[in-house]
C-alpha positions as CSV (number, residue, x, y, z in Angstrom):
1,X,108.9,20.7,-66.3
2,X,105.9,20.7,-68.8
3,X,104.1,17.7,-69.6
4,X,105.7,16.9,-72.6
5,X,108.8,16.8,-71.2
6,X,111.6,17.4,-73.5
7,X,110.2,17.8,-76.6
8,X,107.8,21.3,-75.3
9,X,108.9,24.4,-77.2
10,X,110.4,22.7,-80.1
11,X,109.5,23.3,-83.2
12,X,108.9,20.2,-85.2
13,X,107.1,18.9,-88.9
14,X,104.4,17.7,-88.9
15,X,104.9,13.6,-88.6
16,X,106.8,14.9,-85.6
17,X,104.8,16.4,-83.7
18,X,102.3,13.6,-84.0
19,X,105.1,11.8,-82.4
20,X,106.0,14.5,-79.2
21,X,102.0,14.5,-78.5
22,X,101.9,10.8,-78.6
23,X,105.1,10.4,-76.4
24,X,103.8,13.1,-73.7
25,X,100.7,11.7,-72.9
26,X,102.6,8.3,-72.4
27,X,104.8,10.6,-69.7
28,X,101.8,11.8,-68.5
29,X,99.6,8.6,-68.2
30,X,102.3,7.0,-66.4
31,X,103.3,10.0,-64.1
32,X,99.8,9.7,-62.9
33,X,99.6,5.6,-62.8
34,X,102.9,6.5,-61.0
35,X,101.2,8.9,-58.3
36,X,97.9,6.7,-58.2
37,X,99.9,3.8,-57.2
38,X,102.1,5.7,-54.8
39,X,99.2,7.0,-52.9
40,X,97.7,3.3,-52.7
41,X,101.0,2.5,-51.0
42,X,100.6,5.0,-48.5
43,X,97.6,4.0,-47.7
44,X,98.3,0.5,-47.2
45,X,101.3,1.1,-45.5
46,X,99.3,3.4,-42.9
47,X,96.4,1.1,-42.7
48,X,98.9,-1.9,-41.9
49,X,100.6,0.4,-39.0
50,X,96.9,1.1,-37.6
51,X,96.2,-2.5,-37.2
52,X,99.9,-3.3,-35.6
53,X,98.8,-0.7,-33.4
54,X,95.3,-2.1,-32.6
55,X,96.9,-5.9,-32.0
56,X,99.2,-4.6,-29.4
57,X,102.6,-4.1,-32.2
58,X,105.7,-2.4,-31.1
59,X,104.8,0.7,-33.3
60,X,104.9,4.9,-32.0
61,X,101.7,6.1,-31.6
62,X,103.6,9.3,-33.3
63,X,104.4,7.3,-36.7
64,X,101.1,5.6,-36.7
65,X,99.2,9.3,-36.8
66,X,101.8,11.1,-39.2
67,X,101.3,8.2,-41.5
68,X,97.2,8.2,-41.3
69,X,97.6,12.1,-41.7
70,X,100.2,11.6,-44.9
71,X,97.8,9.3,-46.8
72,X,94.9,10.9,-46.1
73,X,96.4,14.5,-47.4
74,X,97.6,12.2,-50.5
75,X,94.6,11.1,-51.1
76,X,92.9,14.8,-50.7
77,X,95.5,16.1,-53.2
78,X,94.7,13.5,-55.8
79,X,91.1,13.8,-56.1
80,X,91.8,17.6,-56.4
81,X,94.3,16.5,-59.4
82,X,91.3,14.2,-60.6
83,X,88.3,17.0,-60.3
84,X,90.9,19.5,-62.3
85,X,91.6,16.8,-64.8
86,X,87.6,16.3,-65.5
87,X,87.0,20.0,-65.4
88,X,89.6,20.4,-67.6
89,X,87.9,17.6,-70.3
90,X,84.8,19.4,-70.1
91,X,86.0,22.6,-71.0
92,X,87.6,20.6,-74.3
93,X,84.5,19.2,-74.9
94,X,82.5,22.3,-75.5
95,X,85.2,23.9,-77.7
96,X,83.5,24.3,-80.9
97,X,85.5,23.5,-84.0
């Protein structure tokens, strides 16, 4: 699915487009608040699980390392997603108009 959900590939006037540009970087914005806070909640969730594990808590040393391993490739992904996104604003702003 693009970013601009629904409304990509539809020819629309001009007021309208205004409108599908507007209403799929909202989409976006909060697909990536969405992710952001998801991998915060991994995190925590792992880092909560490690000290359970440290105070003598009735957790699997399994879980404990699959969740670690989860959040940290999370993590990983998102500052890729973050280093494309600012690659991707610098090549805008050089376009010359």
């Amino acid at each position: 699915m693009s970013p601009l959900g629904d409304f990509a590939g539809k020819s629309l006037g001009a007021g309208a487009a205004k409108t599908q540009s507007t209403d799929g970087l909202g989409k976006f914005s909060e697909l990536l608040v969405g992710e952001v806070k998801n991998v915060n909640s991994m995190q925590m969730d792992a880092n909560g699980m490690v000290h359970s594990l440290l105070t003598g808590g009735d957790v699997n040393e399994a879980e404990v390392l699959t969740a670690v391993q989860k959040a940290d490739l999370a993590f990983r992904m998102m500052l890729q997603v973050r280093n494309k996104l600012i690659e991707a604003y610098r090549e805008v702003q050089q376009i010359q108009i």
